[in-house]
C-alpha positions in Angstrom: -56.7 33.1 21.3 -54.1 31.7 18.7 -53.8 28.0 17.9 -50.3 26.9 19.1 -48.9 25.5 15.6 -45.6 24.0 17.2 -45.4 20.2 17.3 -43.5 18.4 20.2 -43.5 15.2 18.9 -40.0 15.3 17.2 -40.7 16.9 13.5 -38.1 19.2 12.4 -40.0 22.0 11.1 -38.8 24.2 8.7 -39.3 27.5 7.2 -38.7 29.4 3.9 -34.8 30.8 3.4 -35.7 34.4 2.2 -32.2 34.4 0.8 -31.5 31.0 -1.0 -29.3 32.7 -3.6 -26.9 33.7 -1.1 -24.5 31.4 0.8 -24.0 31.8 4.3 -24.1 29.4 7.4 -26.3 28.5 10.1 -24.7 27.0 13.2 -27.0 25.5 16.4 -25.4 24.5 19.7 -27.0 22.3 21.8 -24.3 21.9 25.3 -27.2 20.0 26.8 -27.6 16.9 24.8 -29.0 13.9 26.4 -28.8 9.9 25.1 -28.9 6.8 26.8 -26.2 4.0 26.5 -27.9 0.7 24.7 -24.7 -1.4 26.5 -25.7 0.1 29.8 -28.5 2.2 30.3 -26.3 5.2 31.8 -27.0 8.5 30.2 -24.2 9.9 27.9 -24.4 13.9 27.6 -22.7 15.7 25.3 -22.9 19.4 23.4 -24.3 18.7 19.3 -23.3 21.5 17.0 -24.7 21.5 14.2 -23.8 23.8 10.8 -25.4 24.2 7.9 -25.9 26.0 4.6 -29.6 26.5 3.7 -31.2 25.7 0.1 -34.3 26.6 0.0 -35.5 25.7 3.9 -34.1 26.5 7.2 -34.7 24.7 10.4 -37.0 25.9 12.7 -35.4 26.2 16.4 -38.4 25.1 18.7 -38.9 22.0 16.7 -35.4 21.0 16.7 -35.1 21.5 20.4 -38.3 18.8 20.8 -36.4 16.8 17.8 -33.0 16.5 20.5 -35.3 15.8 23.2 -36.7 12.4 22.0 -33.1 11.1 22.4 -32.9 11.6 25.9 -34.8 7.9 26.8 -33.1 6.1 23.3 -30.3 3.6 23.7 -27.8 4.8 21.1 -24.7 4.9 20.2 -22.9 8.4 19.9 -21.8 7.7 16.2 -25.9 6.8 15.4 -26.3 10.1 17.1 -24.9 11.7 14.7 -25.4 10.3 11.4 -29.0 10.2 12.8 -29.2 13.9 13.4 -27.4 14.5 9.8 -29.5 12.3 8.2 -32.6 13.8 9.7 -31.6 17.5 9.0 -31.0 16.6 5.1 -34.7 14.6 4.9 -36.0 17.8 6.2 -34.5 20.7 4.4 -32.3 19.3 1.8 -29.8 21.9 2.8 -26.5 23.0 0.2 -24.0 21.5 3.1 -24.3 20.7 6.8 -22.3 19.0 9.5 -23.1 17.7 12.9 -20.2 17.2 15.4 -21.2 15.4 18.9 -18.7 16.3 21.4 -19.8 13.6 24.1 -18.1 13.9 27.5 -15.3 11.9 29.1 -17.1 8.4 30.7 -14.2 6.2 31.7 -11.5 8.1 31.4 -12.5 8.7 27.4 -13.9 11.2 25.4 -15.6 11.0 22.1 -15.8 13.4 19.1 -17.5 12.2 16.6 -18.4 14.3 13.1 -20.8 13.8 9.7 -21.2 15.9 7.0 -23.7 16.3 4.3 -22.4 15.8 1.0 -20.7 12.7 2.3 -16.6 13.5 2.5 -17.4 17.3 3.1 -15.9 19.2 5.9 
């Protein structure tokens, strides 16, 4: 019986890019993404997309799901949402680009978008 080598404690794994000479994208949708309000406790949800340009690392999906998941009880804010997320993806893989864009749904008659990118400026 094999060991199970996936974490669940909110590491983003990573993996070798086979083809770090060549640029091309990467793009992850999460529609089910789950924070807590610090001002109120109520849950926000929202859909994360994140896109990226591997170096010489890509992100491993299972890993990344668990890595959303730890949100789900954290009073945040939807703008640390996603500068957390960047921030995170670049400590991990140091990728060429990336962007994360939370699309958060309407609470109160308001929607927010918000959207980081990776070098800072880039979109």
């Amino acid at each position: 019986m094999s060991e199970n080598i996936y974490r669940t404690d909110g590491t983003i794994d990573s993996f070798e890019n086979r083809r770090p000479e060549r640029d091309y994208e990467i793009e992850f949708t999460a529609p089910e993404f789950t924070s807590m309000c610090p001002m109120t406790g109520l849950p926000d949800f929202g859909t994360l997309t994140i896109t990226y340009s591997p170096a010489e690392r890509c992100i491993e999906l299972r890993s990344f799901k668990y890595y959303l998941q730890t949100f789900r009880d954290r009073g945040i804010f939807y703008e640390d949402v996603v500068n957390q997320v960047l921030d995170d993806i670049v400590a991990a893989i140091s990728p060429k680009w990336a962007m994360v864009e939370g699309a958060f749904n309407t609470r109160g008659g308001i929607s927010a978008r918000v959207t980081a990118s990776y070098p800072d400026g880039e979109e």
